[in-house]
N, C-alpha and C positions, 0 to 999 in steps of 0.2 A: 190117624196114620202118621200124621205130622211129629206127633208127639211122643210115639215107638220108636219112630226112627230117631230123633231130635235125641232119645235115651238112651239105645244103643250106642249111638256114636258119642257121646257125654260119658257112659260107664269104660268105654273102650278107653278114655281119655283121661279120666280119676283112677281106674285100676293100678296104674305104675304108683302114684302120689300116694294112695291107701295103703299100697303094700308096701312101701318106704316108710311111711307114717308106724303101720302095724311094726314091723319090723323093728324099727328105734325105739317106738314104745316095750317091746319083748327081748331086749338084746339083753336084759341080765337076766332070763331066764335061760338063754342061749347060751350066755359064759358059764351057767351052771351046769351045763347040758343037758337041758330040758328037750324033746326030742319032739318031731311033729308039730310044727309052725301049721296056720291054717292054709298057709300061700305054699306048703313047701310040699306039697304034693300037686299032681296035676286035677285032682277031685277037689282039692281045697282052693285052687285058683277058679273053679270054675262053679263054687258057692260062693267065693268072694265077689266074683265075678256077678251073679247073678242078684246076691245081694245089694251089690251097689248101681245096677239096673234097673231093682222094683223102688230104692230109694229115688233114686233121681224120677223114674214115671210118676210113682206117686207124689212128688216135688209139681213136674209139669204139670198134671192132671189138676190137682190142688191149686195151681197159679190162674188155668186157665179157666176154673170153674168161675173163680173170684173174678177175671176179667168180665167174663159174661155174666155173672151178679150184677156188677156195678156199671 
């Protein structure tokens, strides 16, 4: 439970960073006007959104399995 929540509020926190990051990385597809960013709808912020969610649990889950390994 520790580690849903700990993800949630971790993906809440990378979401702006990701989507600056994304963004600057697609800005000359934007001066070319390429149309439909993955962020620039409200369905695409909330795959980006979910996306960097299962990354981050899968992160914790992965860290703390290793802690109780060792």
């Amino acid at each position: 439970m520790k580690t849903i929540l700990t993800s949630i509020i971790a993906s809440f926190v990378l979401l702006p960073f990701v989507r600056y990051y994304y963004y600057i990385n697609q800005f000359d597809e934007l001066v070319k006007g390429e149309k439909q960013f993955l962020y620039s709808t409200a369905w695409g912020s909330v795959v980006l959104y979910l996306i960097i969610f299962l990354v981050v649990l899968l992160t914790l889950t992965i860290v703390n399995w290793a802690k109780q390994r060792s």
